[in-house]
C-alpha positions in Angstrom: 82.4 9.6 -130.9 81.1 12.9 -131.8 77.8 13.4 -132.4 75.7 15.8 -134.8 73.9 18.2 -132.6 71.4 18.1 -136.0 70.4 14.7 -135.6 69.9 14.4 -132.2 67.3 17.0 -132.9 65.6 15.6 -135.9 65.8 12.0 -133.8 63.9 13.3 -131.1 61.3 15.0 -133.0 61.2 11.8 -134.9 60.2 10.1 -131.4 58.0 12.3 -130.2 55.6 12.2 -133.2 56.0 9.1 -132.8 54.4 9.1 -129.6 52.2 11.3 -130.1 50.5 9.6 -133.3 50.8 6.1 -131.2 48.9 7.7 -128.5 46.2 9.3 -130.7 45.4 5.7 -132.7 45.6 4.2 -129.2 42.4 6.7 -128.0 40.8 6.8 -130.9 40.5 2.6 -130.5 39.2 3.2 -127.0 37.0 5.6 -128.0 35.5 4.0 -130.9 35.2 0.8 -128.4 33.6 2.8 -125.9 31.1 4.1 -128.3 30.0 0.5 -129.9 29.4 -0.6 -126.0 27.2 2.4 -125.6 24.6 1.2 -128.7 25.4 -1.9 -127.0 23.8 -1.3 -123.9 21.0 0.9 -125.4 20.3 -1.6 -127.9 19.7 -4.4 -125.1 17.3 -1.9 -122.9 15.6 -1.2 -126.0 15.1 -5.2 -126.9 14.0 -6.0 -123.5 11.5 -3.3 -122.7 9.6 -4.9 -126.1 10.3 -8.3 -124.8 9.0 -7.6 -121.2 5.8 -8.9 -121.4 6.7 -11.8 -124.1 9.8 -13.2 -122.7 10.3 -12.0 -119.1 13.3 -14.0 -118.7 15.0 -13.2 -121.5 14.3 -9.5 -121.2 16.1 -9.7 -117.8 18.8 -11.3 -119.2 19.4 -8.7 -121.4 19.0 -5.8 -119.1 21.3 -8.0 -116.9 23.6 -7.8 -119.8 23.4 -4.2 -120.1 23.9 -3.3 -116.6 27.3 -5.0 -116.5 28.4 -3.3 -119.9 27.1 0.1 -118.4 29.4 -0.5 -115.3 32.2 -1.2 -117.2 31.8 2.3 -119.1 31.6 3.5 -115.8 28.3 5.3 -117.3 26.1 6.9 -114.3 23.2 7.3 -116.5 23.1 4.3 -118.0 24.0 2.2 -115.3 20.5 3.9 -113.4 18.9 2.9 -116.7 19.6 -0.3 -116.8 18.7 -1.1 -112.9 15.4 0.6 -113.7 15.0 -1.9 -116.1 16.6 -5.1 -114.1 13.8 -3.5 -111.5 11.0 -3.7 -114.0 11.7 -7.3 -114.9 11.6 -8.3 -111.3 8.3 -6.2 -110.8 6.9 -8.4 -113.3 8.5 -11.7 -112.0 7.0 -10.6 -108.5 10.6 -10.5 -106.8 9.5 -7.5 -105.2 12.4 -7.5 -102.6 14.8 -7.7 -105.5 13.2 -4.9 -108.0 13.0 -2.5 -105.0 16.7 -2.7 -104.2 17.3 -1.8 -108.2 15.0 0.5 -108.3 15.8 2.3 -105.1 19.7 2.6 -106.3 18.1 3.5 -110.4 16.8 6.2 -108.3 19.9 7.6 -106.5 21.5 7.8 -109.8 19.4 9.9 -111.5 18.7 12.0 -108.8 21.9 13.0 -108.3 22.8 13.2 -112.1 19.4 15.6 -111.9 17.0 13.7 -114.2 13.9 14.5 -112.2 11.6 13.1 -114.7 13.3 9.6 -114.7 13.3 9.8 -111.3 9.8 10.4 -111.0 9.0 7.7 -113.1 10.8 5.1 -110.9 9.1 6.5 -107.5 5.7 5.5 -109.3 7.0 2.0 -109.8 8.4 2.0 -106.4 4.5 3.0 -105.1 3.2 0.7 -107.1 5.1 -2.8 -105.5 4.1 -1.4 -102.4 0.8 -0.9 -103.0 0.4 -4.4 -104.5 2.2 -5.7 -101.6 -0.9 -3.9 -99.7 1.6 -1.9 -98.7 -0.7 1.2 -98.5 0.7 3.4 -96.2 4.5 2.9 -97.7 2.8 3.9 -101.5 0.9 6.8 -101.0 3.7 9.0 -100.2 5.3 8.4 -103.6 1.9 8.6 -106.0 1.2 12.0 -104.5 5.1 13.2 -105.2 4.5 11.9 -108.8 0.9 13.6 -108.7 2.7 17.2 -107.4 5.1 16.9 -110.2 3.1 15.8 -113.2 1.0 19.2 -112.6 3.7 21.3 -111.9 5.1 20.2 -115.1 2.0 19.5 -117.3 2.6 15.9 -117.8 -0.5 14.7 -118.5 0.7 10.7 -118.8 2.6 10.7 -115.1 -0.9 12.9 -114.0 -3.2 9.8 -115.5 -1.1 7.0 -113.8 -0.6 9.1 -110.5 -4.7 9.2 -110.1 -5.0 5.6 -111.4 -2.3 4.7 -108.8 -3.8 6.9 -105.9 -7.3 6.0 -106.4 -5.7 2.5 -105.9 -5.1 3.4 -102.5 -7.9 4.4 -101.2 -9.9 2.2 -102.8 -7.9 -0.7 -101.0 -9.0 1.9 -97.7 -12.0 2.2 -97.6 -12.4 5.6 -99.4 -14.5 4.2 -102.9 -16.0 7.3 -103.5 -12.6 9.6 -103.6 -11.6 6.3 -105.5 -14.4 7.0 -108.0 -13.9 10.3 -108.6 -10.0 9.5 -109.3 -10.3 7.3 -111.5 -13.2 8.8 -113.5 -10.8 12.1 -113.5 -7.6 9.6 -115.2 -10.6 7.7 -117.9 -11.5 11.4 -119.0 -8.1 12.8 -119.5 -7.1 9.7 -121.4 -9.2 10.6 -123.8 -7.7 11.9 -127.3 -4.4 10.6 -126.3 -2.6 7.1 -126.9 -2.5 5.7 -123.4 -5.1 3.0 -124.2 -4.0 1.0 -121.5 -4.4 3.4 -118.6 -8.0 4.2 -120.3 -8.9 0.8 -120.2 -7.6 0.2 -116.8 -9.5 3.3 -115.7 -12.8 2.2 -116.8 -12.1 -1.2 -115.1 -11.4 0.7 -111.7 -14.3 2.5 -111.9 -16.2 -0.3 -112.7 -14.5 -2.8 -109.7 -14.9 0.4 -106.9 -18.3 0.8 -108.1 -19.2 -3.2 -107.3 -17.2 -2.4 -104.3 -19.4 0.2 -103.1 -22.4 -2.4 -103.1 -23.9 -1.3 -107.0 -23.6 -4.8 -108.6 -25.9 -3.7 -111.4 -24.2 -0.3 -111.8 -21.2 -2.4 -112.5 -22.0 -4.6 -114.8 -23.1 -2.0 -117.2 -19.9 -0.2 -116.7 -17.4 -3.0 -117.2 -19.5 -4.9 -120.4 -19.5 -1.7 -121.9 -15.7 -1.9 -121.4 -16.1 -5.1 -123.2 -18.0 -3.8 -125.9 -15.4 -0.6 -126.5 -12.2 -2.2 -126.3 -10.3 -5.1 -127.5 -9.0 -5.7 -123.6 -7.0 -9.2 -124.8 -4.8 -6.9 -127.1 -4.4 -3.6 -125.5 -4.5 -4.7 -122.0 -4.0 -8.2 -121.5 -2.5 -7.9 -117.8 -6.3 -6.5 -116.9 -8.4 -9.4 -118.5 -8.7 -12.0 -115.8 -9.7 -8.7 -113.1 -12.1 -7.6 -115.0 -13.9 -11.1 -115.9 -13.4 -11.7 -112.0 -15.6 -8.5 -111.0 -17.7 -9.7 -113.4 -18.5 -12.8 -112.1 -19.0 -11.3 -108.6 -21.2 -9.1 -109.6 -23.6 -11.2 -111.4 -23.0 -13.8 -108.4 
C-alpha cells in the first residue's frame, strides 16, 4: 500500500486541532464550573452572616456548606473564610472548644496568605471566647495585638472594639477605673460613625463598671439615659437583658 506523504500530513494536523479544541472546551467547562462554585461559596457566607443572629443553625449550615465547596476548589482564602465563619456560628452557639479550633486554623490561613487585617479580626474573636470563658489572662494578649495594629493602621472600628474588649478585662480584674476610662475613650470615638452597637455597648460598660465601682446612683443615670437615647431591642439586642440586670442591681 503506498501512502500519500500529503495526507498523512493533513491527517495529523486534522488530529491535533482536534485535540487541541477538545482540550480547550474541556477547560473552559472546568473553568466556568469552578467559577459558579466560587459565587457559590460567597453567596452562602454572605447568607449566613445575615442569618447569624436569626437562624444560628441554619447559618452554620450554610457556612458548613461553604467550607466543603471552598475545599474542593482547593481555595486557601476562602477556605479561611469560611472556618471564620463556621467559628462565628459556634461562638454564638457557645461551643467555644469547637469555634476556637476553626478560628485558630481561619487564622493560619490568612496569615500565611498575608491578609493581616482578616487576621486581626479573627484574634479579636479568639480574645473574646477567652475572655467570656473568664479566661482573662489567655485574652489580653490578643486585644492589645488588635489594639497595636488598629493605630498603626488608623482603623478606627478594630481601635473601638479593641478598648471595648480590653476594658473588658480589667474590668473582670479589678482595674474599674482603667476600665472606665476605656470604655468612655471607645463611646466617644463612636461617635459620627455607624457602629451603633459598639456605642451602645460602650455606654452600657460604663455604666455596669461604674455600679461596679460602688456608684449605684451614678449608674442608674448613665444606663436610663442609655434607655432614653437608643432603641437597645433593635440595635443591640444581645445587650438588653445586661443592661436591665445592672439595673435591677443597682436600684436593689
Amino acid at each position: 500500500m503506498v501512502f500519500n506523504s500529503r495526507s498523512i500530513i493533513y491527517s495529523l494536523l486534522f488530529s491535533f486541532l482536534h485535540l487541541t479544541v477538545s482540550y480547550s472546551q474541556k477547560s473552559n467547562k472546568q473553568h466556568g464550573g469552578d467559577s459558579m462554585l466560587i459565587v457559590n461559596v460567597e453567596m452562602n457566607l454572605q447568607k449566613a452572616q445575615q442569618l447569624r443572629n436569626e437562624d444560628i443553625r441554619q447559618s452554620l449550615e450554610l457556612t458548613t456548606r461553604a467550607l466543603k465547596d471552598a475545599e474542593l476548589l482547593q481555595d486557601k482564602m476562602l477556605i479561611a473564610e469560611a472556618k471564620l465563619a463556621i467559628g462565628k456560628c459556634y461562638d454564638h452557639l457557645g461551643v467555644s472548644g469547637k469555634a476556637l479550633e476553626h478560628l485558630n486554623e481561619a487564622l493560619i490561613n490568612f496569615r500565611s496568605l498575608g491578609e493581616e487585617k482578616k487576621a486581626i479580626e479573627t484574634l479579636l474573636y479568639i480574645g473574646n471566647i477567652y475572655r467570656f470563658a473568664n479566661e482573662y489572662t489567655l485574652a489580653l494578649p490578643y486585644f492589645q495585638e488588635v489594639k497595636h495594629y488598629a493605630e498603626s493602621n488608623s482603623d478606627t472600628t478594630l481601635l473601638i472594639k479593641s478598648l471595648i474588649s480590653i476594658g473588658g478585662v480589667y474590668g473582670n480584674t479589678a482595674k474599674l477605673d482603667s476600665a472606665i476610662t476605656l470604655f468612655k475613650e471607645a463611646h466617644m470615638l463612636t461617635k459620627g460613625t455607624s457602629l451603633v452597637e459598639e456605642e451602645i455597648q460602650s455606654l452600657y460598660y460604663i455604666g455596669d463598671a461604674t455600679l461596679f465601682s460602688g456608684r449605684p446612683s451614678e449608674a442608674l443615670t448613665i444606663l436610663h439615659q442609655l434607655e432614653a437615647s437608643y432603641n437597645v431591642e433593635e440595635s443591640s439586642p444581645k445587650n438588653l437583658p445586661g443592661i436591665y440586670n445592672s439595673i435591677t442591681k443597682a436600684y436593689i
